[in-house]
C-alpha positions as CSV (number, residue, x, y, z in Angstrom):
1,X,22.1,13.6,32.8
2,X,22.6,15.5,35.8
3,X,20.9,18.7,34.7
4,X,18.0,16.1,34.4
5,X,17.9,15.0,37.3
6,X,17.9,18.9,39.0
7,X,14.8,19.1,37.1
8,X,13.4,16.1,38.0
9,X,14.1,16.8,41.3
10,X,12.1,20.8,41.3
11,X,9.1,19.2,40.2
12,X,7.0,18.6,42.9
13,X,3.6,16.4,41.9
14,X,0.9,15.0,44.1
15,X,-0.2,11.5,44.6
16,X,-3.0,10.5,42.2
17,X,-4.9,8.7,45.0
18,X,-5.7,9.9,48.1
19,X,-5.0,6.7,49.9
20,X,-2.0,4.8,51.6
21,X,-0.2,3.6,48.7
22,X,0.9,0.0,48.4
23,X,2.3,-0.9,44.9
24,X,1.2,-4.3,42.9
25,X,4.0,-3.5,40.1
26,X,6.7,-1.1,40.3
27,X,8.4,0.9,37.0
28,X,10.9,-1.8,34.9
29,X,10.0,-5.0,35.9
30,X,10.9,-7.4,33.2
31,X,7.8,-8.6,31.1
32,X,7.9,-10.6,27.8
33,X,8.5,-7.8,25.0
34,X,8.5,-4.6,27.3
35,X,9.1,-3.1,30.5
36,X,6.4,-2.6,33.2
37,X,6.2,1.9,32.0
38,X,4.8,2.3,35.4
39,X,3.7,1.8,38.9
40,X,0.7,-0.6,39.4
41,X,-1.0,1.5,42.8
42,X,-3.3,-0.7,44.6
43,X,-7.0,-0.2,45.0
44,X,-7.8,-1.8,48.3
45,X,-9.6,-5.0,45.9
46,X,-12.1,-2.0,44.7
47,X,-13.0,0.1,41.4
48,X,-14.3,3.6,42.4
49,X,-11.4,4.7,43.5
50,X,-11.1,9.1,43.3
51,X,-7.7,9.4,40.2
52,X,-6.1,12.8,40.8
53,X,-4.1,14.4,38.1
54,X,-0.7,14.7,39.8
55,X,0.3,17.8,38.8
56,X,-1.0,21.2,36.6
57,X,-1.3,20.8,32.8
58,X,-4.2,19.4,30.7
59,X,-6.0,16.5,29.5
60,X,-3.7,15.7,26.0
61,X,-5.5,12.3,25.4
62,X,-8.3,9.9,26.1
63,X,-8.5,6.3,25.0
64,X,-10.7,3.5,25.5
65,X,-9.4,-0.1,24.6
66,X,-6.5,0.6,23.4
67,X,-3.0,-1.3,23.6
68,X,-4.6,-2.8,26.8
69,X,-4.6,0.3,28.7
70,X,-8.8,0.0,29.0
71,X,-9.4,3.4,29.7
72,X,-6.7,5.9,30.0
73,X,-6.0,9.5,30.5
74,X,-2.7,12.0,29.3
75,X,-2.1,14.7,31.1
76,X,0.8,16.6,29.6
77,X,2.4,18.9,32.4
78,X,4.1,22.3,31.6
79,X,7.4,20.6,32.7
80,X,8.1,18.8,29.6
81,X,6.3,15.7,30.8
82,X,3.1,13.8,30.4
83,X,1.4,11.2,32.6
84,X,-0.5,8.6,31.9
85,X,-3.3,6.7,34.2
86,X,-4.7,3.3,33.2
87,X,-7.5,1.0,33.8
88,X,-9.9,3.3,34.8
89,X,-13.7,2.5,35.5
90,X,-15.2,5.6,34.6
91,X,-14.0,9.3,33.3
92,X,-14.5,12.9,35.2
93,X,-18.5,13.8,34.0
94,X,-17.1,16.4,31.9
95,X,-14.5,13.9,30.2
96,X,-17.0,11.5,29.8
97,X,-18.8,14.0,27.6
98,X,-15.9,14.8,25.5
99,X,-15.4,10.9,25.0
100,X,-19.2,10.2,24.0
101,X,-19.6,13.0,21.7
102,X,-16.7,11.5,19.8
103,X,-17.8,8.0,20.0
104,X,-21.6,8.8,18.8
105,X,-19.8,11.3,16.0
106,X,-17.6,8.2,15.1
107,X,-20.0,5.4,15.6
108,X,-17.4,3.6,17.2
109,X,-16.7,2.1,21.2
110,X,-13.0,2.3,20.8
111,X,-11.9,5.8,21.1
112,X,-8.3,7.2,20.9
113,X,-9.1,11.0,21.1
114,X,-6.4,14.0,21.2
115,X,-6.9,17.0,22.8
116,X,-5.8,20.7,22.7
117,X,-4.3,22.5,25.1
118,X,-7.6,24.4,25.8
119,X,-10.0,21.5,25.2
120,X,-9.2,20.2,29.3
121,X,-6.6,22.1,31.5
122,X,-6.5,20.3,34.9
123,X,-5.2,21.7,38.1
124,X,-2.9,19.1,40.8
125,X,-4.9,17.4,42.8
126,X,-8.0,17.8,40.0
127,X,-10.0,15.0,39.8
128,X,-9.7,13.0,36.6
129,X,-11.5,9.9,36.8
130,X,-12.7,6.6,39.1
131,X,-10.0,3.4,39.1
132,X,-10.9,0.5,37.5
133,X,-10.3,-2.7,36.3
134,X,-10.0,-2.2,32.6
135,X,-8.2,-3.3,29.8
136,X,-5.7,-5.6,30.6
137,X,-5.4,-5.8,33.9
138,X,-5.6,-8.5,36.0
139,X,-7.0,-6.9,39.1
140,X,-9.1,-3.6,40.2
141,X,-5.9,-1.3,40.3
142,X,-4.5,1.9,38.8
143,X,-1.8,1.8,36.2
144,X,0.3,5.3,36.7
145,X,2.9,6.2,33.8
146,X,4.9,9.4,33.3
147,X,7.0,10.0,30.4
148,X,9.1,12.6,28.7
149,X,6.9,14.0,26.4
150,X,8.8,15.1,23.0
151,X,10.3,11.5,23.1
152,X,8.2,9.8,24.9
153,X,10.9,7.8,27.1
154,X,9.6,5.9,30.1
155,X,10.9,7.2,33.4
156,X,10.1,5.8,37.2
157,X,7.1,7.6,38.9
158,X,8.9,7.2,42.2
159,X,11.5,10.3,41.2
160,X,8.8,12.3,40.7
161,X,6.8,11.1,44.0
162,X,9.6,10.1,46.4
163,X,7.3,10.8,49.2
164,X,4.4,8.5,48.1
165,X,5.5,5.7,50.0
166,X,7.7,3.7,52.5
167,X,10.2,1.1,52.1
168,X,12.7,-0.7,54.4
169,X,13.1,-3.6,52.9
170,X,16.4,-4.8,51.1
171,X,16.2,-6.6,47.8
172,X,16.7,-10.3,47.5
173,X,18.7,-12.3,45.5
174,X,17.5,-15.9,44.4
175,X,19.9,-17.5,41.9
176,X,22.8,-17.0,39.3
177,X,22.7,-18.4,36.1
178,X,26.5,-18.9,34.7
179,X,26.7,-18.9,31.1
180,X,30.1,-20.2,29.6
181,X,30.8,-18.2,26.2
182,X,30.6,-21.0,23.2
183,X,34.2,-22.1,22.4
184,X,35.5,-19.6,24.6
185,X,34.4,-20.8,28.3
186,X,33.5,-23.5,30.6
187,X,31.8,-23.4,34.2
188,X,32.0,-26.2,36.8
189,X,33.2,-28.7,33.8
190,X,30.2,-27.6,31.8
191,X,29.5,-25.7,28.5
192,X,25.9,-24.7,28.6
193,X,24.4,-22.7,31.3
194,X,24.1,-23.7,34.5
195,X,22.1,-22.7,37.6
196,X,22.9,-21.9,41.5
197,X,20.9,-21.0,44.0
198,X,21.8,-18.7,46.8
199,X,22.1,-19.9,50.5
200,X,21.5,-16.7,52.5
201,X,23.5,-14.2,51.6
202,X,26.1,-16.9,49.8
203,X,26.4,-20.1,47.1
204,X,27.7,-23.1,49.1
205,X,28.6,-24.7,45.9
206,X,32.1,-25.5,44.7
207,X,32.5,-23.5,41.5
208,X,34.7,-23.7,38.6
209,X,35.7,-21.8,35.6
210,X,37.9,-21.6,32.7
211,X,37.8,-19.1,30.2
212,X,34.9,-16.3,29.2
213,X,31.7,-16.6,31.1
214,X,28.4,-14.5,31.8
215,X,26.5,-14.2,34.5
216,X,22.7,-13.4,35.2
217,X,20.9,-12.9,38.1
218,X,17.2,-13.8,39.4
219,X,16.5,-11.8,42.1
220,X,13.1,-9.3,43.1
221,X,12.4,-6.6,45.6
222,X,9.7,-6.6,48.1
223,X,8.1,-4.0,50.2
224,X,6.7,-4.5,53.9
225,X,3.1,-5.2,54.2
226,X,2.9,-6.5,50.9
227,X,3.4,-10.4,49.2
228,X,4.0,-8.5,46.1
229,X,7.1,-9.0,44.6
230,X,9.0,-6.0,42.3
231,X,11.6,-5.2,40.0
232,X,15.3,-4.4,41.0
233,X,16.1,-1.0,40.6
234,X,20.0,-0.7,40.4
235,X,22.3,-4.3,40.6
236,X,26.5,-4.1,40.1
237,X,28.4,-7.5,39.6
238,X,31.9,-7.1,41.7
239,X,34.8,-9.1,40.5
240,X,37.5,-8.8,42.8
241,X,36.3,-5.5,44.3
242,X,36.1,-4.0,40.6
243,X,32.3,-3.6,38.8
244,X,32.1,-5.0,35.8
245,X,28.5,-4.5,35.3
246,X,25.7,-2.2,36.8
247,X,22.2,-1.1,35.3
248,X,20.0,1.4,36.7
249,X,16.2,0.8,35.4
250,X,15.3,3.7,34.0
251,X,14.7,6.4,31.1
252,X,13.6,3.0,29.1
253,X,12.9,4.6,25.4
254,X,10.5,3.3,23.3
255,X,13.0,2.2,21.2
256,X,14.4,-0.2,23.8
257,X,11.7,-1.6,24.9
258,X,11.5,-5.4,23.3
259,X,15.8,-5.0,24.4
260,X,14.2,-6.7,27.8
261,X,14.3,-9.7,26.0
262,X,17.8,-9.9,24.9
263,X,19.0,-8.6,28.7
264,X,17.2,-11.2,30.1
265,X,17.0,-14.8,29.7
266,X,13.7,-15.2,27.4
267,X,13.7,-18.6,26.2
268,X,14.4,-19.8,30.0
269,X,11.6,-17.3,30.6
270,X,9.8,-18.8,28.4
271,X,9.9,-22.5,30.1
272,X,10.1,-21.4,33.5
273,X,8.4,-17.9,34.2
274,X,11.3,-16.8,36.4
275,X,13.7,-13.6,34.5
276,X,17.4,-14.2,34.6
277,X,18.7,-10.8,34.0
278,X,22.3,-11.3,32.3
279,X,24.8,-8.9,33.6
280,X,27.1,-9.1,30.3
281,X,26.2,-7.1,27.0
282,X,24.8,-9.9,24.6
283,X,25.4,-8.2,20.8
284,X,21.5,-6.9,20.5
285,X,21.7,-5.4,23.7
286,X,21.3,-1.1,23.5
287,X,19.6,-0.7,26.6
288,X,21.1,2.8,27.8
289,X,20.7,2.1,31.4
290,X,23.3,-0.4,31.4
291,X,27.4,0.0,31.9
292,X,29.9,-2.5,31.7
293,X,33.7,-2.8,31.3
294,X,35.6,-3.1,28.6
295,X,34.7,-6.9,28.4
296,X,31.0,-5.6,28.3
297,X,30.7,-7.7,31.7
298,X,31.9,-11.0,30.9
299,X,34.3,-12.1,33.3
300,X,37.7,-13.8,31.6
301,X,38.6,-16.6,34.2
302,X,42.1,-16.6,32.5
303,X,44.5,-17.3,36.1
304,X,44.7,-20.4,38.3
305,X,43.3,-18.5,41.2
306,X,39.9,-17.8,43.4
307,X,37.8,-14.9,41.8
308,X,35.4,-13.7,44.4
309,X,32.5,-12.0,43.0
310,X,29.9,-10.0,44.4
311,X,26.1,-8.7,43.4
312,X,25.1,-5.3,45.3
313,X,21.6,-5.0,44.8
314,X,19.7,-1.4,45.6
315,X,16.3,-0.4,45.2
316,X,14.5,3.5,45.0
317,X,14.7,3.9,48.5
318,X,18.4,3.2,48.8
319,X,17.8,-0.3,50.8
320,X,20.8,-2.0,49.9
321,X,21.8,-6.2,50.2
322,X,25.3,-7.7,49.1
323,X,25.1,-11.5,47.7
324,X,28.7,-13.2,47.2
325,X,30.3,-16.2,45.9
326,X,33.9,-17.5,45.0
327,X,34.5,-19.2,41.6
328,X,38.2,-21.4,41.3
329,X,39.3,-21.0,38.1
330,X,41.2,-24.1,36.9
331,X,42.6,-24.7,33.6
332,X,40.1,-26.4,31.6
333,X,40.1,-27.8,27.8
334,X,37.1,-25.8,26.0
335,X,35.2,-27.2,23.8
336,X,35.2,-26.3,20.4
337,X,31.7,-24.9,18.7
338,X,30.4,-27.9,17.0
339,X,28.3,-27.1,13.6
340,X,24.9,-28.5,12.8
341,X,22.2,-28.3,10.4
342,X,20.7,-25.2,11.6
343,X,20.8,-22.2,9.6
344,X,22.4,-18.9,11.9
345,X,20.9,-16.0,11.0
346,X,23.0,-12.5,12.1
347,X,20.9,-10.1,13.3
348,X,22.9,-7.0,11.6
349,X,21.8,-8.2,7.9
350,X,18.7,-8.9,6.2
351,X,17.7,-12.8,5.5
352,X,15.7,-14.3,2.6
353,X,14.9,-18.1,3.8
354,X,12.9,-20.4,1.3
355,X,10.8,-23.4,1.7
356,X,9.2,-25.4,-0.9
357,X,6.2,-23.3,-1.3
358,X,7.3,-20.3,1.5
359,X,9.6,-17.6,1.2
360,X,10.6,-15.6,4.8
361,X,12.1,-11.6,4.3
362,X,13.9,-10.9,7.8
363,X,14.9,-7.5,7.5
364,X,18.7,-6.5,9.6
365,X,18.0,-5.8,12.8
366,X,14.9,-7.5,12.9
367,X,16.2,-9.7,15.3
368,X,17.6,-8.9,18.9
369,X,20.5,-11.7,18.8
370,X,22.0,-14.4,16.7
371,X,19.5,-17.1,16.1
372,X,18.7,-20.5,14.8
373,X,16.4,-21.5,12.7
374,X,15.3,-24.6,10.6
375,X,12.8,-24.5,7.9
376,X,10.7,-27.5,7.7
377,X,6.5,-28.2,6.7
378,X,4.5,-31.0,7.9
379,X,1.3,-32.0,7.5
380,X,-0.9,-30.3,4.5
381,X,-4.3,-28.2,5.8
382,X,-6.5,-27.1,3.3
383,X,-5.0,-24.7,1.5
384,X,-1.1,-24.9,2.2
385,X,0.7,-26.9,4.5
386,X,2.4,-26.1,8.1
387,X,4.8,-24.6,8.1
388,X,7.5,-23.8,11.0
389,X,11.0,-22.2,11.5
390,X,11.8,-22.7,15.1
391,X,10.2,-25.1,18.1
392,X,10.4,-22.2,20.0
393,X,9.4,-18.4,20.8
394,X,11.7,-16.1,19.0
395,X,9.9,-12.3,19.0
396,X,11.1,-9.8,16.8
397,X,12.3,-6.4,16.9
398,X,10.9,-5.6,13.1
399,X,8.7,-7.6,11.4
400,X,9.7,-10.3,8.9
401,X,7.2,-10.7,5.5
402,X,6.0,-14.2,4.5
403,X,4.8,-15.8,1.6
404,X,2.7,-19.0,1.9
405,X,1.9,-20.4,-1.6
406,X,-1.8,-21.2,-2.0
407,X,-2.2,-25.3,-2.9
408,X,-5.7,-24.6,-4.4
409,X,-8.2,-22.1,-6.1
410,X,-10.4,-19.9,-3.1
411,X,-13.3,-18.8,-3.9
412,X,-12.7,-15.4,-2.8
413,X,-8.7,-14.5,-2.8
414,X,-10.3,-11.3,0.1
415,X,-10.8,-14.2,2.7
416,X,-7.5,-16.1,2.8
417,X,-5.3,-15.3,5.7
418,X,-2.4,-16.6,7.7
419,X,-3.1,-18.4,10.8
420,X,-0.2,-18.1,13.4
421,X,-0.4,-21.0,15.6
422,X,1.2,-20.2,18.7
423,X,2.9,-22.9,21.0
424,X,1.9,-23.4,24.4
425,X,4.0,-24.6,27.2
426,X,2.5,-28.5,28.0
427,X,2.3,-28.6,24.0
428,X,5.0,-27.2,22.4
429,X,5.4,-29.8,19.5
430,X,1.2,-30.0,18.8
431,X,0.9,-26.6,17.2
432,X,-3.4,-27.6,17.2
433,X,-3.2,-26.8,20.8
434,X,-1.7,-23.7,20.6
435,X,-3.5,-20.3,20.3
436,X,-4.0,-19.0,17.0
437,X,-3.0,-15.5,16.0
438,X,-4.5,-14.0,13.0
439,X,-2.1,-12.1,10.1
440,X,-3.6,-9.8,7.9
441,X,-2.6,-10.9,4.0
442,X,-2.7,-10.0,1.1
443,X,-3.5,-12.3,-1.8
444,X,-0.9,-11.9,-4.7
445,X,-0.3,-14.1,-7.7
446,X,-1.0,-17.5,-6.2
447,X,0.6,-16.3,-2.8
448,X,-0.8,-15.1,0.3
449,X,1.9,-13.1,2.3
450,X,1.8,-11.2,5.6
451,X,3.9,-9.6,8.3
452,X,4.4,-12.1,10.9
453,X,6.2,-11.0,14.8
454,X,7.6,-14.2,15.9
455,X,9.1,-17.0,14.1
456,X,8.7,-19.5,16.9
457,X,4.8,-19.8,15.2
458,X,3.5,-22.0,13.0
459,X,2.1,-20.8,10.2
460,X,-0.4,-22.2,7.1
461,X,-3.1,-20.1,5.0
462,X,-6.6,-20.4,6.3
463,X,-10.0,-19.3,4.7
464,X,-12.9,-17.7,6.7
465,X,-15.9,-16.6,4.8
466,X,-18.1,-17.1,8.2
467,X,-19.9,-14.2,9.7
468,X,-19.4,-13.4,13.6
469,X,-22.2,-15.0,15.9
470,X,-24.3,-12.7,17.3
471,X,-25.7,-14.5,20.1
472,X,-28.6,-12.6,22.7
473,X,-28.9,-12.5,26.3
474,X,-31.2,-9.7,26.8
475,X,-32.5,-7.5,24.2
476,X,-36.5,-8.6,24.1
477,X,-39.3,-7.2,25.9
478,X,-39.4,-4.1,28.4
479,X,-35.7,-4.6,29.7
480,X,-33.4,-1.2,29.1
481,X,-30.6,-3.6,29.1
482,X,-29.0,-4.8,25.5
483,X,-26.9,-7.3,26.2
484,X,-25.5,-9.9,23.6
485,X,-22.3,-12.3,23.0
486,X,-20.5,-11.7,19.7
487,X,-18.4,-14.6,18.9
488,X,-15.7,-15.5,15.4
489,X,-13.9,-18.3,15.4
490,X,-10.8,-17.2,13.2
491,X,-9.9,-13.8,12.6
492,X,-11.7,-12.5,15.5
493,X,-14.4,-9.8,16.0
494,X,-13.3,-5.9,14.7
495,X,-16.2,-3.8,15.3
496,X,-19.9,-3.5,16.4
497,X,-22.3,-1.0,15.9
498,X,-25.8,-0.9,17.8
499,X,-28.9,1.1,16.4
500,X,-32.5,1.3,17.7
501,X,-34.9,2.6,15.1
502,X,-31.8,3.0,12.9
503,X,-30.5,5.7,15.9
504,X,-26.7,4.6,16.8
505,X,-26.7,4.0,20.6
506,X,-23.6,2.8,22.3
507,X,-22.4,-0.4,23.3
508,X,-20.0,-0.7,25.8
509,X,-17.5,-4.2,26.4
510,X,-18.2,-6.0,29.1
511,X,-14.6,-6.6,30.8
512,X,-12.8,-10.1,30.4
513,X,-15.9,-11.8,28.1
514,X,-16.7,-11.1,24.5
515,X,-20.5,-9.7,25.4
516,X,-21.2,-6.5,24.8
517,X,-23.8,-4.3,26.5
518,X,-25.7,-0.6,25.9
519,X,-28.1,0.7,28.8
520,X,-31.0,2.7,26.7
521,X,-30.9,4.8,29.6
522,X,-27.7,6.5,29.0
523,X,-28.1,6.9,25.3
524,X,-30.5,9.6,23.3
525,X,-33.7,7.2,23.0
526,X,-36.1,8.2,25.1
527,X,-38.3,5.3,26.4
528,X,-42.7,5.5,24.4
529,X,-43.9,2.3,25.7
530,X,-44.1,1.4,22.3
531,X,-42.3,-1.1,19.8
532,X,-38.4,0.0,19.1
533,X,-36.6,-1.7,16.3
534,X,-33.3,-3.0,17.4
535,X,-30.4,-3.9,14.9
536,X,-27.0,-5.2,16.1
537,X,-24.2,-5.3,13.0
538,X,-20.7,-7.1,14.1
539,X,-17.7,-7.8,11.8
540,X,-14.5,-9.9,11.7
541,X,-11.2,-8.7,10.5
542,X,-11.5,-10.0,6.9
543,X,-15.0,-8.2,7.0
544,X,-17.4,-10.9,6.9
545,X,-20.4,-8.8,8.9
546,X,-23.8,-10.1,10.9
547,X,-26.9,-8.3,11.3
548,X,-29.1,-9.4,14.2
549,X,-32.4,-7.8,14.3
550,X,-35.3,-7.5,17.1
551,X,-38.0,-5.7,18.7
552,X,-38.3,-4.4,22.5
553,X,-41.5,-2.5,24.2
554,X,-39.1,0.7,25.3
C-alpha cells in the first residue's frame, strides 16, 4: 500500500478545466447501490465548458448513453491508470468523427466504442471535449473518474490533483445512531436503534448501555464558498482513547461497490434520505477500506462504569473536528430474540422459496446481510397474481431467478414479461403507485421466469403486444428539424432508427424527455428543394416495432 501511494504521489496530472474548481460531489459519498467513483467539478450553471485530458495517454473509450454517464470519454494514461469524464455536451471534432462513423456503420445512437492505442493518443492539457449536462446528471456539470486500469478499482481524484483546490473547512457531525446487538445489547433501556443528535461538538443526552452495541454516524463535509455538502473522507470511533473503528474512502473495487449498502443504514435510508454510516462490521460487509478491532467495532458495555467515546472526523485536506459523548453502562436484563413468522434467509447459502404458483432461486451471497422475508400474493391481474416477498427495498448483490406461473393461455408466449412494481415512499403498501420495472422472461412450460435485483418489488406477469407511439412535433414541410416523441407504456422503448429516402440519418436524445431529434444539416442528405421520404421505426424491449412515415420539401 505504501509503494502505491509513492506512485501515486510521482504522478503529476493537470486539472481538466481551466477554471476555479468548486466540487458539487466529491469521490465516496454514499448513494443507494454504489459509491460516488468521482468528483462532480462544477460548471459555473453552463455546458460549453473546455474538458482537458489530465494527463498523457490516449483516448481508450467513447460512450454515449451508457450506465448514465451520457457521454463519456477513457483516457488510459501510461501510469497504469485510466480516467474517465462524464456528462459531456459535445466531443473534440476529431472524436466526434470517430463516434459518428461508428454510429452511421452501426445504425445505432447508443455507442460504446473501444479504441486502440493509436486510434487517439492525447497529450495533458489536450482538449477532449465541451461539459455537459448528459446522462444522468442532475445539473450542467463534469463528472471526473480515475481508476486503476487492469482492475478497474475506483480511487479519489483529489490524490492525483491535490492542488486543484482549497479547503479549510472541518467536517461535521450530525447524529449517532446506537444500535443494540439482538439478544446481546440494550441502549438507554431500549432494543432497537435509537437516534441522538449532536449539540455542538457534544450529546447532552443521558445515555445508557448494557451489553454489545453498534454505532453509526451521519455526518458530511463541506467546503467554503459552497452549500454543497460531501462525503467524509477518513472517521475513527475512540472508546476510551482506543479506536475501535476507522475507514478511509478509498480504492472502492468494483466488487465492493453495492457493500455501501450494508455499511450504511439503507432501509433508514430508504425512509429518511439521510446515510447512517455504521462503524461496526455487519457480516456482508468486505469493504477493504475499513479496520476495526477484534470486536469488528462493536463496543461490549460489559462494566458498571462511564465509557467516553469519541468520533475524529478528517477530510483530503487534513481538516480535522473531534465529536464526543459519554455512555453509563448499567447492568441491564437483555431481551431475548423473540421468533416470528418470517422466514431468515443467510446470506452465505443459496435459498429456494415457494409460493403457490412462484418459485424464488436466491443464490449464496446474493444477499449483503441476514434478511427477512415473507411470501404472500394478493390480488389476481390478468395473467398471474401479485406477488411480494418483503414491504420493503432489499437490493441484491447477485440476482435471484423467478418463476411466476401463467393463470391463462397468451396468445403469444414472446410477449409475456414480469412487471416489477416498485414501492414508493408516500405508498409503500399500494404497489399501483409504484414505478414499474420491466424483467426480461423467458416463457417455459407454463411459467414465465426472470432475473429479478430486489426483492422488496412486487411482481406479476404482464402481456404487451402494443407498438411504441410515435408521436410528431416537427417533421413536415421545409423544416431541417426532425423532431418526434416516442412513447411505450410497459417495457419501454429499445431502439430507434431514422431514414430519409431509406438513407439512415441520426437521431440524437433530447436530454431528460423521451423526444428524439436529427438536424438534416449535420447528416449526409443534402437539401434539393424537392419531396424527401421520411421513415421513423422505434421498438420496445419485447420487440413490438412502429413505423411512422412522412414527407418534407428538403
Amino acid at each position: 500500500m505504501l509503494i502505491t501511494h509513492l506512485i501515486i504521489a510521482a504522478v503529476a496530472y493537470l486539472s481538466p478545466v481551466h477554471l476555479d474548481v468548486s466540487l458539487a460531489g466529491n469521490f465516496g459519498e454514499p448513494r443507494p447501490n454504489h459509491f460516488h467513483g468521482g468528483l462532480d467539478i462544477k460548471t459555473m450553471h453552463e455546458e460549453g465548458k473546455g474538458v482537458y485530458s489530465i494527463g498523457d495517454g490516449y483516448v481508450s473509450r467513447v460512450t454515449v448513453n451508457v450506465g448514465g454517464m451520457g457521454n463519456a470519454i477513457y483516457v488510459r494514461h501510461p501510469e497504469g491508470y485510466t480516467s474517465v469524464y462524464a456528462h459531456l455536451q459535445r466531443f473534440a471534432p476529431a472524436i466526434e468523427m470517430l463516434v459518428q462513423k461508428w454510429q452511421y456503420e452501426h445504425h445505432c445512437t447508443d455507442v460504446d466504442l473501444e479504441l486502440e492505442g493509436t486510434d487517439y493518443p492525447v497529450a495533458a492539457g489536450q482538449i477532449l471535449a465541451l461539459s455537459g449536462d448528459t446522462g444522468a446528471s442532475m445539473g450542467p456539470h463534469l463528472h471526473l473518474e480515475i481508476h486503476e486500469t487492469d482492475t478497474w478499482t475506483m480511487l479519489d481524484p483529489l490524490d492525483f490533483l491535490p492542488d486543484l483546490l482549497e479547503d479549510s473547512v472541518a467536517p461535521k457531525a450530525h447524529s449517532i445512531m446506537a444500535y443494540p446487538i439482538k439478544g446481546e445489547g440494550r441502549f438507554c433501556g431500549q432494543d432497537e436503534q435509537m437516534r441522538f443528535d449532536f449539540m455542538g461538538y457534544a450529546i447532552v443526552d443521558s445515555l445508557t448501555a448494557w451489553g454489545k452495541v453498534g454505532f453509526g454516524l451521519y455526518a458530511e463535509d463541506f467546503m467554503q464558498g459552497s452549500d454543497n455538502r460531501y462525503g467524509i473522507r477518513k472517521t475513527q470511533l475512540l472508546v476510551d482513547g482506543k479506536e475501535v473503528f476507522s475507514s478511509d474512502v478509498n480504492r472502492i473495487a468494483v466488487k465492493e461497490n453495492m457493500m455501501v449498502n450494508v455499511w450504511g443504514d439503507y432501509d433508514y435510508y430508504a425512509n429518511n434520505h439521510l446515510w447512517f454510516l455504521r462503524s461496526y462490521l455487519l457480516p456482508g460487509n468486505q469493504l477493504s477500506f475499513l479496520k476495526t478491532d477484534a470486536n469488528k467495532g462493536i463496543v461490549d458495555f460489559n462494566e458498571e462504569r462511564d465509557y467516553v467515546l469519541t468520533y475524529v472526523l478528517s477530510d483530503f485536506f487534513g481538516n480535522t473536528s473531534r465529536y464526543q459523548f459519554v455512555v453509563s453502562a448499567r447492568h441491564d436484563t437483555i431481551s431475548p430474540v423473540l421468533e416470528d413468522d418470517s422466514l431468515t434467509l443467510d446470506r452465505t447459502v443459496s435459498h429456494t422459496i415457494r409460493h403457490e404458483g412462484m418459485q424464488l432461486d436466491i443464490p449464496a451471497g446474493s444477499l449483503l446481510q441476514q434478511t427477512k422475508v415473507s411470501a404472500s400474493s394478493r390480488r389476481m391481474k390478468a395473467w398471474s397474481p401479485e406477488y411480494q416477498l418483503a414491504n420493503k427495498s432489499i437490493p441484491l448483490y447477485k440476482k435471484a431467478h423467478l418463476r411466476l406461473q401463467l393463470n391463462k393461455v397468451a396468445p403469444d408466449n414472446l410477449k409475456l414479461y414480469i412487471s416489477a412494481r416498485r414501492r414508493t415512499q408516500t405508498d409503500e403498501l399500494d404497489p399501483e403507485k409504484g414505478q414499474q420495472l420491466f424483467v426480461d422472461a423467458q416463457f417455459n412450460e407454463g411459467w414465465v421466469e426472470g432475473d429479478i435485483a430486489d426483492l422488496g418489488h412486487v411482481f406479476t406477469i404482464e402481456y404487451d403486444d402494443q407498438p411504441p407511439r410515435i408521436i410528431p412535433i416537427h417533421g413536415k414541410g421545409q423544416s431541417p428539424l426532425l423532431l418526434f416523441d416516442l412513447k411505450d407504456d410497459q417495457t419501454g422503448i429499445s431502439s430507434f432508427e431514422g431514414y430519409v429516402d431509406d438513407r439512415f440519418v441520426l437521431f440524437d436524445h433530447v436530454k431528460k424527455s423521451s423526444r428524439i431529434i436529427c438536424d438534416l444539416r449535420n447528416t449526409p442528405i443534402h437539401p434539393t428543394g424537392k419531396d424527401r421520404h421520411v421513415r421513423l421505426k422505434a421498438r420496445d424491449y419485447l420487440g413490438n416495432e412502429s413505423i411512422y412515415d412522412t414527407t418534407i420539401n428538403y
